[in-house]
C-alpha positions as CSV (number, residue, x, y, z in Angstrom):
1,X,23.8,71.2,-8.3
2,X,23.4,67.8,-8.2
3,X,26.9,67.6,-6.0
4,X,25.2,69.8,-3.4
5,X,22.9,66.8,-2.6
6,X,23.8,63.9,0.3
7,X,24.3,60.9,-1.7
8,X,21.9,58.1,-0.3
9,X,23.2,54.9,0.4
10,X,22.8,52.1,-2.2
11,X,21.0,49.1,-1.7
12,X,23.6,46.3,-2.1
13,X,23.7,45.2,-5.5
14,X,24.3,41.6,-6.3
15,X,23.4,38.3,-4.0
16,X,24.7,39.2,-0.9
17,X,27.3,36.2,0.5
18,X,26.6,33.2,1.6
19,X,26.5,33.0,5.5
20,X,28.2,29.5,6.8
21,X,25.5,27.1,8.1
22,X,25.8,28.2,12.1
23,X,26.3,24.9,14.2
24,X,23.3,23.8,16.1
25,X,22.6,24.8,19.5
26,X,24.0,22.1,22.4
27,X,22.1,21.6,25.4
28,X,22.8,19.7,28.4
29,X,25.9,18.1,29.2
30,X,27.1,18.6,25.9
31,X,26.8,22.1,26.0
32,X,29.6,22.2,29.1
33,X,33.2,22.1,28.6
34,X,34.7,18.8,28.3
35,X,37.8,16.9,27.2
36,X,37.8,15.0,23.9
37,X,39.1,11.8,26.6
38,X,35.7,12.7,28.5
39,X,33.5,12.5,25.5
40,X,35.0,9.4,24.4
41,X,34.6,7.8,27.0
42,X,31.1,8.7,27.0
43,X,30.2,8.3,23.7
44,X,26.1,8.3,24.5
45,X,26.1,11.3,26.1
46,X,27.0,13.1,22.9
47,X,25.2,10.7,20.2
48,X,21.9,11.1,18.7
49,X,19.2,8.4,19.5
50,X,19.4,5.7,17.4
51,X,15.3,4.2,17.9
52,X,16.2,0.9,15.8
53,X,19.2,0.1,17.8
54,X,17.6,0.6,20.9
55,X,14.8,-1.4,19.6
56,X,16.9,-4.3,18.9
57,X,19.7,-4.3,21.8
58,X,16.1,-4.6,24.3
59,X,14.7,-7.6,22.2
60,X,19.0,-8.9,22.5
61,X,18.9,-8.3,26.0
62,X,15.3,-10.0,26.6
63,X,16.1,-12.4,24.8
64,X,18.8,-13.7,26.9
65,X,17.3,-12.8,30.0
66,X,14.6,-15.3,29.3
67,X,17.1,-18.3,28.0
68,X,18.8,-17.5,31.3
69,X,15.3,-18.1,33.3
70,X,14.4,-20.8,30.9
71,X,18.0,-22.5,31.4
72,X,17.2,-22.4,35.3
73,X,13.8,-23.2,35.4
74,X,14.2,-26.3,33.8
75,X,17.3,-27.8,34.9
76,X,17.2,-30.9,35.5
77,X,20.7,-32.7,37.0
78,X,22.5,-35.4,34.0
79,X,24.4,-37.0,36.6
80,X,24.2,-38.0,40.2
81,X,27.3,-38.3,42.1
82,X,27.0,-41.0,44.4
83,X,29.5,-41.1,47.9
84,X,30.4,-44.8,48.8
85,X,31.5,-45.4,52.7
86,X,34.9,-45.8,52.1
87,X,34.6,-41.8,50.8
88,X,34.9,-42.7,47.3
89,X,32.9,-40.5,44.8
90,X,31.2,-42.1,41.6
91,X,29.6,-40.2,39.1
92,X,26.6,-42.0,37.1
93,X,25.0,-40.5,34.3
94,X,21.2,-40.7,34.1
95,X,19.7,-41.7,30.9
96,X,16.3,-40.1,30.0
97,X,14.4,-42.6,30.0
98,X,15.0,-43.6,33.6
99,X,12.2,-41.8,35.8
């Protein structure tokens, strides 16, 4: 009697297998097809933001750009070159004492 009966399916016994971690989701640019010379190349376009290095290449970058504005403001000439009659050049360094 009990062979008359449809058998009903069976729960899966046991921990089912693991499923591989799936790989997250690209957007953007990343997301199109592209050569591996492409995203070499353009290696930001791929990377995660990095806040501390962007951090410190700004304060790098600042930090030039002001010596560079410093370095011009405040130039003052060493030398004077000094053009005779006869078309001679002679170069004389100032001291800094001399105003």
């Amino acid at each position: 009697m009990s062979e008359d009966l449809p058998k009903r399916p069976s729960a899966p016994q046991g921990p089912s297998a693991p499923q591989p971690p799936s790989a997250p989701q690209r957007t953007g640019i990343a997301a199109a097809p592209s050569t591996t010379l492409f995203r070499v190349t353009n290696f930001e376009l791929y990377a995660r933001p990095n806040k501390f290095i962007m951090v410190v290449g700004v304060t790098v970058f600042l930090s030039c750009c002001t010596y560079l504005y410093q370095m011009r403001r405040y130039n003052t000439p060493s030398a004077a070159i000094q053009t005779s009659q006869d078309g001679a050049y002679s170069y004389q360094k100032k001291s800094k004492w001399d105003t």
